[in-house]
C-alpha positions in Angstrom: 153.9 148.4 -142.1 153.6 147.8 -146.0 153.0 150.2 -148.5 152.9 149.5 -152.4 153.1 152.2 -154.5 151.9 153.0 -157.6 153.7 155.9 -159.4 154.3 157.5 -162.7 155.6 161.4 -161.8 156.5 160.6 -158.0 153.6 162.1 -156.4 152.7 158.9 -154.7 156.0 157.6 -153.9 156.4 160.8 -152.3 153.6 160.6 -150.6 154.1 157.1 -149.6 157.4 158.0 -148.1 156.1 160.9 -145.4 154.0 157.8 -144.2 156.8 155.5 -143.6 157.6 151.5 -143.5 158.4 149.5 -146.2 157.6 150.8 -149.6 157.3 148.7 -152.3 156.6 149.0 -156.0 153.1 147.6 -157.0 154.3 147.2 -160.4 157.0 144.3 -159.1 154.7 143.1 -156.0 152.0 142.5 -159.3 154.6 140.5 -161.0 156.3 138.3 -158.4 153.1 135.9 -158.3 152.6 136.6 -154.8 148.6 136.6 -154.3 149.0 137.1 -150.4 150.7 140.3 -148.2 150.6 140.5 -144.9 151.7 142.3 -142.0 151.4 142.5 -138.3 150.9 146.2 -138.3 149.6 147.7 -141.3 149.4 147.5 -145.0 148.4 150.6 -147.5 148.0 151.0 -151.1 149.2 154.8 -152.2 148.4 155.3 -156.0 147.2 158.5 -158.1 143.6 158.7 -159.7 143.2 158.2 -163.6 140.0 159.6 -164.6 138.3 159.4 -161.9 138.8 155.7 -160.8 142.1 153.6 -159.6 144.9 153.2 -161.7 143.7 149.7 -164.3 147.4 148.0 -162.6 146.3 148.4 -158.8 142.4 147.2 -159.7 143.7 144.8 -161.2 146.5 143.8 -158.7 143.5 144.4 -155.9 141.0 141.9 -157.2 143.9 139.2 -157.3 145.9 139.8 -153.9 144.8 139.3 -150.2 146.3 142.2 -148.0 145.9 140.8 -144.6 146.6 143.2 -141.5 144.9 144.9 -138.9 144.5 148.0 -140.5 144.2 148.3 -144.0 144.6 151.8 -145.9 144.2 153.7 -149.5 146.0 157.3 -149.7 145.3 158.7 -153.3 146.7 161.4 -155.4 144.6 163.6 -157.9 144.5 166.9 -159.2 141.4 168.4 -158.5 138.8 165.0 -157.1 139.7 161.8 -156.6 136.1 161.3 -157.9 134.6 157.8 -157.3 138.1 156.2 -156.8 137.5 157.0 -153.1 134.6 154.7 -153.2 137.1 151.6 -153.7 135.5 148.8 -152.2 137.9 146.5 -151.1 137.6 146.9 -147.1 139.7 149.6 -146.6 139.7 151.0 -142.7 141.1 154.6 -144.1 140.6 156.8 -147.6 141.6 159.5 -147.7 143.3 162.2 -151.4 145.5 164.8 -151.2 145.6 167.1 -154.2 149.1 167.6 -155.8 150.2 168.7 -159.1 147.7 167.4 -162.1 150.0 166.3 -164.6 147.7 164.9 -166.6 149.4 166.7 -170.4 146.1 166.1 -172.2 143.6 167.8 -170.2 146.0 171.0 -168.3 148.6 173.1 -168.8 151.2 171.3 -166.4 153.2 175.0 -165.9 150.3 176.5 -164.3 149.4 173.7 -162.1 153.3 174.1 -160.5 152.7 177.3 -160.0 149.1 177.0 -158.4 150.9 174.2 -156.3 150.7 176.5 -152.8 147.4 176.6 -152.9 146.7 172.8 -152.4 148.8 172.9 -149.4 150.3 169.7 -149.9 152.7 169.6 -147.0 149.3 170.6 -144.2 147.1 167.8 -146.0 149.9 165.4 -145.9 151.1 166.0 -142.6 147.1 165.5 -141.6 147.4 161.9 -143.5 150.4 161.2 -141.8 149.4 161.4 -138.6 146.1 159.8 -139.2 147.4 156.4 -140.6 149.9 156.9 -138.2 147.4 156.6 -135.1 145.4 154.3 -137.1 142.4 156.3 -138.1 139.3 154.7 -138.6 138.0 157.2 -141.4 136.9 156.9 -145.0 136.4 160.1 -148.0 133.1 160.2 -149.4 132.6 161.1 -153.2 131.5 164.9 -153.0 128.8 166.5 -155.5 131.8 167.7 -157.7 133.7 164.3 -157.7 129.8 162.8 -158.5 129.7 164.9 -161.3 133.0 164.9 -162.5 133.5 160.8 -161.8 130.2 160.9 -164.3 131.3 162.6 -166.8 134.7 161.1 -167.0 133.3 157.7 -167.3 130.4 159.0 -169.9 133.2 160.6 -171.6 136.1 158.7 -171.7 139.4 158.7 -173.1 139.4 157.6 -176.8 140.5 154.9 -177.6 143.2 155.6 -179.9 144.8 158.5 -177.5 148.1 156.3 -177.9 148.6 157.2 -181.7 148.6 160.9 -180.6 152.6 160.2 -179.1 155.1 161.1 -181.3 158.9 162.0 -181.1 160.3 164.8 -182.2 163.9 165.1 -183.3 165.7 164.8 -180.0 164.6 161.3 -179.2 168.1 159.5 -179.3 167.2 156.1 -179.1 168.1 155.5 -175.5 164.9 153.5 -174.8 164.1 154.7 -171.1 160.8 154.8 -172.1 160.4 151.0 -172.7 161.9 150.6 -169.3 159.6 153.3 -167.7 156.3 152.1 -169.3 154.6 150.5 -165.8 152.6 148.0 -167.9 155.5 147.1 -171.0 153.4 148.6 -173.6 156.4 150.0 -175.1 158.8 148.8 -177.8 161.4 150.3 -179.9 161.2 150.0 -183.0 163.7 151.6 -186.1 165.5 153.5 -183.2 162.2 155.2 -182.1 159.5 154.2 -179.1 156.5 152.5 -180.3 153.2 152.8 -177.5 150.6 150.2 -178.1 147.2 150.6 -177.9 146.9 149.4 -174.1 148.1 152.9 -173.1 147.2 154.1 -169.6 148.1 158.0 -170.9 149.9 157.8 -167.5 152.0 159.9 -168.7 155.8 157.9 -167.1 157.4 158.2 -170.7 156.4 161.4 -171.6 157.3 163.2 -168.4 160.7 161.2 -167.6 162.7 161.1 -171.1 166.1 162.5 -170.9 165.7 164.2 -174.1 162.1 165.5 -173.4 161.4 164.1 -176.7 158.3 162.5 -176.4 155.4 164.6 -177.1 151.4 164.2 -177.3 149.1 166.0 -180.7 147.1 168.0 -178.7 149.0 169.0 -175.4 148.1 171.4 -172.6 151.7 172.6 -172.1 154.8 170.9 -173.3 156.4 171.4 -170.1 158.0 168.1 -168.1 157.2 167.4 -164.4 158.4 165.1 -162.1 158.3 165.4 -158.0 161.4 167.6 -156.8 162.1 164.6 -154.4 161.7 161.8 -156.7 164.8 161.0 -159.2 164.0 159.3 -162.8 165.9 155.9 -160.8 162.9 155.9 -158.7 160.8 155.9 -161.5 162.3 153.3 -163.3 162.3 151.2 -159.8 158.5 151.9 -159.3 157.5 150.4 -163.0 159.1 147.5 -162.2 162.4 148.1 -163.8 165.8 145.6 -162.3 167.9 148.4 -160.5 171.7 147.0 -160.7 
């Protein structure tokens, strides 16, 4: 079984690692050229939601790749609704979300959502995934009134498009550049010691929640507090965006 994974704060590599097989970074899968994956068992596609739709890197990777085996399966990650992203149409056999910790800095304060983190019962929904894909679950998540709604007014409401001039460093950046290596999509650059974000931002939020220094901020913030999955190490990140690991 295949499972590329699309990550940014570890919830989906988590995620994708309770279901087993071979995991592998969507990020590099997207840039090896390879327009065909296939697999005698299974192949899945675990990513977060970003406004209420799938990541723009795994649509993007979707529309160009065949995934050929006989089951084919989407696990997402959200906050509160995976809102129309559940509606993916590209043949799935299983969809199915599991609510974790939003991270999402612009819109919540990321300290309370840790702390409101029991009452999602991560580990019973994921142990319910789990099993499902693991018996090969024929079984697919509707949109729900509230995702409707929500999915609507995210789209009629977007994010502006100049959210990426609200990042800014604050003194304790030190030049390291682990955010150019982090940014899943290479939108960042250093430039006069500092990180530079260009205007093809996801907001996905891999440089501001992984520097060492916690020195990358956002005008405007929920919280200014850092999050990353407890069983997911800043190498993994860097792995998952497509970084070389020596």
């Amino acid at each position: 079984m295949k499972i590329f994974y699309f990550t940014t704060t570890g919830n989906s590599l988590a995620v994708a690692r309770a279901i087993g097989g071979e995991l592998l970074s969507l990020v590099s899968a997207a840039s090896s050229g390879c327009v065909e994956w296939e697999d005698n068992e299974a192949v899945g596609v675990v990513c977060p939601v970003y406004f209420g739709e799938l990541p723009r890197p795994v649509s993007e990777f979707l529309d160009r790749v065949m995934l050929r085996a006989p089951y084919r399966f989407l696990v997402l990650t959200c906050g509160s609704t995976p809102a129309f992203a559940v509606a993916d149409r590209h043949g799935w056999d299983y969809v199915a979300s599991i609510r974790m910790v939003d991270n999402y800095f612009p819109m919540f304060d990321v300290a309370r959502q840790v702390r409101e983190l029991p009452s999602k019962h991560v580990g019973e929904n994921l142990a319910r995934i789990v099993g499902e894909v693991g018996r090969r679950a024929v079984k697919r998540e509707r949109v729900t009134f509230f995702g409707r709604v929500a999915g609507w007014w995210m789209r009629l409401f977007p994010l502006s498009s100049d959210a990426y001039g609200r990042f800014y460093t604050d003194g304790g950046c030190n030049g390291c550049a682990t955010c150019v290596r982090l940014c899943p999509i290479g939108n960042i650059v250093m430039k006069d010691g500092r990180p530079e974000i260009g205007e093809r931002c996801l907001t996905c939020g891999a440089c501001y929640h992984n520097c060492p220094s916690a020195a990358i901020r956002y005008r405007g913030e929920k919280s200014c507090v850092q999050y990353r999955h407890e069983g997911v190490s800043l190498r993994d990140i860097l792995k998952a965006s497509g970084c070389r690991m020596e």
